[in-house]
N, C-alpha and C positions, 0 to 999 in steps of 0.2 A: 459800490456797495448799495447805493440808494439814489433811484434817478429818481424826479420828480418830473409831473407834464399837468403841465394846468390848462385851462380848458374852459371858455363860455364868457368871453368877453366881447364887446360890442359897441357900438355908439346907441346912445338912448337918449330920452328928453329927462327933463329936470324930474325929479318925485318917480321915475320908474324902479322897478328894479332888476336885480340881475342875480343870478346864480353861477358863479365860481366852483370851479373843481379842481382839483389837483390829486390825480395817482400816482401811489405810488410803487416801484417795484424794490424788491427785495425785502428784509428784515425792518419793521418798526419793533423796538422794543419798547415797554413800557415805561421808563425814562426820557425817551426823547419827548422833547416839543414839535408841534407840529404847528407852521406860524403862517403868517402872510404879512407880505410887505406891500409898499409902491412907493414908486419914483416917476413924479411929475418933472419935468423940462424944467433944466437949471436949479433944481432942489434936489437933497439930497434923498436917499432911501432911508426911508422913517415904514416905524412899527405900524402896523393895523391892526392885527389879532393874535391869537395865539393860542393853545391850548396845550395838553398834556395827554399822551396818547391812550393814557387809562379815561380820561375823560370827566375829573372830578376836579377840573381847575382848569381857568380861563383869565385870558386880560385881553382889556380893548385901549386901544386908545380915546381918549374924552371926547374928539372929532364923530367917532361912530357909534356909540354907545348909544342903544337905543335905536340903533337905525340899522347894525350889522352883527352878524350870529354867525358862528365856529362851530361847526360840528362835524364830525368824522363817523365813516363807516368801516366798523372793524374788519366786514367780510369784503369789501371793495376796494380795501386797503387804501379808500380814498375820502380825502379831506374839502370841508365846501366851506364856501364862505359867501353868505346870503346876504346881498348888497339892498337894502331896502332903502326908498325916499332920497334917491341919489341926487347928490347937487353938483356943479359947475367943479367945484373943487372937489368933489372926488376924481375926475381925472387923471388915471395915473397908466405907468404901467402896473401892473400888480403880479407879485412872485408868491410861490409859495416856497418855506423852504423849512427843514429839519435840521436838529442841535442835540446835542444829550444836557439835560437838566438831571436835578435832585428832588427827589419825594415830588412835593406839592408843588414847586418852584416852577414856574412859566417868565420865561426869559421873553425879553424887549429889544435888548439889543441884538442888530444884528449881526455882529461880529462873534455873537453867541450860536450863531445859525452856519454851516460846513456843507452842506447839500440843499443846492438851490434849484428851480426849476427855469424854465428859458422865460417865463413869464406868458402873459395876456394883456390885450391892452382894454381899457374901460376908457368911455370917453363921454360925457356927460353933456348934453347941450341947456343953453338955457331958454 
């Protein structure tokens, strides 16, 4: 129903940044969330961002806040995630992936999340 392919990772130095894409095909509706994860080596997959496809509701987790932005293009059907002032521990692989929510509600977890993409990797030097 809903593939995802994300797009524009890289190895970079410490404080660069990067921009993240993820398209998507088929139906967003305005309910779902549209989120990003990662999974660094021997850690689990933890939240990064997330938003709400109408676009009037957002969460970050406390690690990026300030240093990373969510925003989506409704006519490109595609979703970014702008990696600024990257440090050593961002490191991950990075997914994007869509969930159905409620009204305002932007979901964390990801077992909230059913359509995922194969990921991109970010790799941060120091």
């Amino acid at each position: 129903q809903v593939q995802l392919v994300e797009s524009g990772g890289g190895s970079v130095k410490s404080g660069a940044s990067v921009r993240l894409s993820c398209t998507a095909s088929g139906r967003i509706y305005p309910n779902y969330n549209l989120g990003w994860f990662r999974q660094a080596p021997e850690k689990e997959r933890q939240f990064v961002a997330a938003m709400n496809w109408i676009g009037d509701n957002s969460n970050y987790t406390d690690s990026v806040k300030g240093r990373f932005t969510i925003s989506r293009d409704n006519n490109k059907n595609t979703l970014y995630l702008d990696l600024n002032n990257l440090k050593p521990e961002d490191t991950a692989v990075y997914y994007c992936a869509a969930g159905w929510s409620l009204y305002r509600i932007v979901k964390t977890n990801p077992t909230d999340y059913y359509y995922w993409g194969q990921g991109t990797q970010v790799t941060v030097s120091s």
